[in-house]
N, C-alpha and C positions, 0 to 999 in steps of 0.2 A: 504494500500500500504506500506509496507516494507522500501521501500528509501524515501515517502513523510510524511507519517504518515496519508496521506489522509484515509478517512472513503471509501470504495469500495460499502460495505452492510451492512445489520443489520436485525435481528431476531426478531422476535416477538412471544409472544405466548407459550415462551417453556415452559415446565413441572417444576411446582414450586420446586419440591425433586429431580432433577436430579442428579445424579454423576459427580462432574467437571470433572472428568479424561475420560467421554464418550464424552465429545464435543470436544474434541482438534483433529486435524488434525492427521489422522493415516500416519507414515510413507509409502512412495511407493503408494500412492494413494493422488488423484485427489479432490479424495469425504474423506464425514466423517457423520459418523451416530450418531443420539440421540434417547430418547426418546420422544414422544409429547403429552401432553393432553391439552383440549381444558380450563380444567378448574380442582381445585384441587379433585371434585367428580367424577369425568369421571373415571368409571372404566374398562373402557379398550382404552386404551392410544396405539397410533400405533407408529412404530420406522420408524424413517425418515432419508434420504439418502439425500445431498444437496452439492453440488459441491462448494470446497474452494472457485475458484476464483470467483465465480458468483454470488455465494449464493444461485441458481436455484435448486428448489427441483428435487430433478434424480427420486426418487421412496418412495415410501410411503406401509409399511405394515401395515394394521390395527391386533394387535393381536386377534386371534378368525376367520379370512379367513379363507376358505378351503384350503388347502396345497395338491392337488391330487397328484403331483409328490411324496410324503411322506408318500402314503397309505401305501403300502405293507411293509414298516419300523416300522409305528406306530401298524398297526396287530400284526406285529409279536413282537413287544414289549408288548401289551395287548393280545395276545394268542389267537388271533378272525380271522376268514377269513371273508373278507371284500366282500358286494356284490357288482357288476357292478355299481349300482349308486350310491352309500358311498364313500365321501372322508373323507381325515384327517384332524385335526386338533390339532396345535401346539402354545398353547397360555402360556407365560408366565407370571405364574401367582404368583410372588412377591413381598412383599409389604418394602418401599413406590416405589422400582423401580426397573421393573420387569427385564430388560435388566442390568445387574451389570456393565459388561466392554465389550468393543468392542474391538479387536484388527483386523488388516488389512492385510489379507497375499498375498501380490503384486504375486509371484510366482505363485500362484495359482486363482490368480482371485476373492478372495473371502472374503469376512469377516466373522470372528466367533465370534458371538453374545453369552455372557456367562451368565447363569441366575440360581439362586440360587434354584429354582422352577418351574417346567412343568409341564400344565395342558396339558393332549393328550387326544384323544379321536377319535372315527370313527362312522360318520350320513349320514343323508342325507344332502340336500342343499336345505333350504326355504325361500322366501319372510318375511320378519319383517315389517310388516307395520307401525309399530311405530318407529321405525330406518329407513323405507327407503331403505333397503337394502339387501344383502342375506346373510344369516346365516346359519350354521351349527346344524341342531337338535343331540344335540351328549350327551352321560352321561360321564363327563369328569372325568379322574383320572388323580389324582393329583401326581407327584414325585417330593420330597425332597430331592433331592441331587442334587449337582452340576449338570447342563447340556450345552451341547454347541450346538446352530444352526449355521452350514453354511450357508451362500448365498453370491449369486453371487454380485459383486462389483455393475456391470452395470442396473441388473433390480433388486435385487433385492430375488430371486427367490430363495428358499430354494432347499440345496443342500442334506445335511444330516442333524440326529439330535443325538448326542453321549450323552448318560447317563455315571454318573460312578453308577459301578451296584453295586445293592441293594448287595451282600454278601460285599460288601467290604465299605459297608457306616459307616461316622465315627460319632463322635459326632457334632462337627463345621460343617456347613455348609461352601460353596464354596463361599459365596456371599462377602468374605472381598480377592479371589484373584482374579486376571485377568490370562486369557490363557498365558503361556509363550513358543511360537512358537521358537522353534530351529529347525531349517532345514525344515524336514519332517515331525517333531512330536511337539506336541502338550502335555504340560505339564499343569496338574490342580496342584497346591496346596494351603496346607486350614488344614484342619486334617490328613496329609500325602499329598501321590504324589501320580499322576493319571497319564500313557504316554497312549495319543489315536495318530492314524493316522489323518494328515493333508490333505489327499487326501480322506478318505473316511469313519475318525470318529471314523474308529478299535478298540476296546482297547485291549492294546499290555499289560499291564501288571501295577503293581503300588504297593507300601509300603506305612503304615503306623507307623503313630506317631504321639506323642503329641504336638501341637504350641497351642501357651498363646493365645488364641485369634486373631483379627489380626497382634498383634505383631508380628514383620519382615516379614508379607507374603508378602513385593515386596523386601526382601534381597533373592533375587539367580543373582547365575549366573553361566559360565557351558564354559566346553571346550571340545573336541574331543567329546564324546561320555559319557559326566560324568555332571551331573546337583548339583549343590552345594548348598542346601537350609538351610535356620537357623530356627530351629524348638524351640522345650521350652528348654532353657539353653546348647543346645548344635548345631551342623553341621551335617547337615545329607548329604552324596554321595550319587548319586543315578544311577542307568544306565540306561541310555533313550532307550535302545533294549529291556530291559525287565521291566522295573520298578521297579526294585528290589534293595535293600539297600546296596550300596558297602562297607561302612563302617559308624561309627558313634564315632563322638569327645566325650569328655570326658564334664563332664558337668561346665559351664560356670556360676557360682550364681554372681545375679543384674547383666548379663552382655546387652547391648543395642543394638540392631543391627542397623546396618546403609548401 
């Protein structure tokens, strides 16, 4: 409680390598999403949905479910027509924590789940009797680059799943930024800049460049139509219509971002 300091609720059980900056309450939203495993071997850890004020679990995805709504996305990203009884499957499969950062986009009902690695894949759906439960007979491919899952705030329920593509992959991986949602779009960066749609995933366009690692990838910020990131020793402009690099500062040695 806020004005008492009383205790409301309390968690138990989370994911020993979690990211602090997944558990914190997402602006414009009610709920807030993490990782969970039962125990530090558990190798597939599902992402939980649990309502600030209650603490009540809303929804629970086990990574590795069939995701049928995402067949005909994950086909056509694996080059397969899918038959009648094949669904997808979208399992993120990074290590120690496969979900990097959450952000909450109130306007559209949705969270974008950002993960540094996607296992996809298209099977059938079989009984595990040593699990208890049903699984996906699938030969999974693996992508190393940045990805981002939508779903829905309230169940839960995957919407889209956006890669940044393979011609434009850099060296760093995506897993030291978090999504940074301006407006309508959705900004990756990490080793350059990525602009997808916020409504359906698109990629609209993106530049790169070189950043020191995750040094400054949470310095941006952005006005009208112009995204301002600090890359290795210099400022990079960038336009959120196209992704493309409007200009670039002169370079900055030992300088610190903040």
């Amino acid at each position: 409680d806020p004005e008492s300091g009383e205790q409301k609720w309390h968690l138990e059980k989370m994911m020993k390598n979690y990211d602090p900056d997944m558990v914190t309450p997402q602006p414009g939203s009610l709920n807030m999403v993490y990782v969970h495993k039962e125990g530090f071997t558990d190798w597939q850890p599902s992402v939980r949905c649990i309502n600030v004020v209650t603490g009540e679990l809303v929804w629970e995805w086990d990574t590795g479910d069939p995701l049928p709504q995402l067949k005909d996305q994950v086909a056509a990203l694996l080059g397969k027509t899918p038959k009648a009884e094949e669904v997808a499957v979208v399992a993120p499969s990074g290590w120690p924590v496969p979900i990097s950062n959450v952000v909450a986009d109130a306007e559209r009902d949705q969270f974008l789940l950002n993960s540094p690695a996607i296992s996809v894949g298209i099977g059938k759906t079989i009984w595990n009797p040593l699990l208890k439960r049903e699984m996906v007979n699938y030969k999974p491919k693996n992508f190393d680059d940045g990805a981002i899952v939508a779903v829905e705030q309230k169940t839960g329920k995957a919407k889209w799943l956006a890669f940044v593509p393979k011609e434009r992959k850099a060296k760093i991986t995506y897993k030291h930024s978090a999504p940074l949602l301006i407006g309508d779009k959705i900004v990756l960066t990490g080793a350059g800049a990525h602009i997808f749609s916020a409504v359906d995933g698109k990629f609209l366009g993106g530049s790169e460049f070189k950043r020191d690692g995750d040094k400054g990838t949470k310095s941006e910020t952005f006005d009208d139509n112009t995204a301002y990131i600090v890359a290795k020793e210099t400022i990079v402009a960038i336009d959120l219509s196209s992704g493309a690099t409007k200009w670039e500062s002169e370079k900055f040695k030992d300088a610190i971002p903040y």
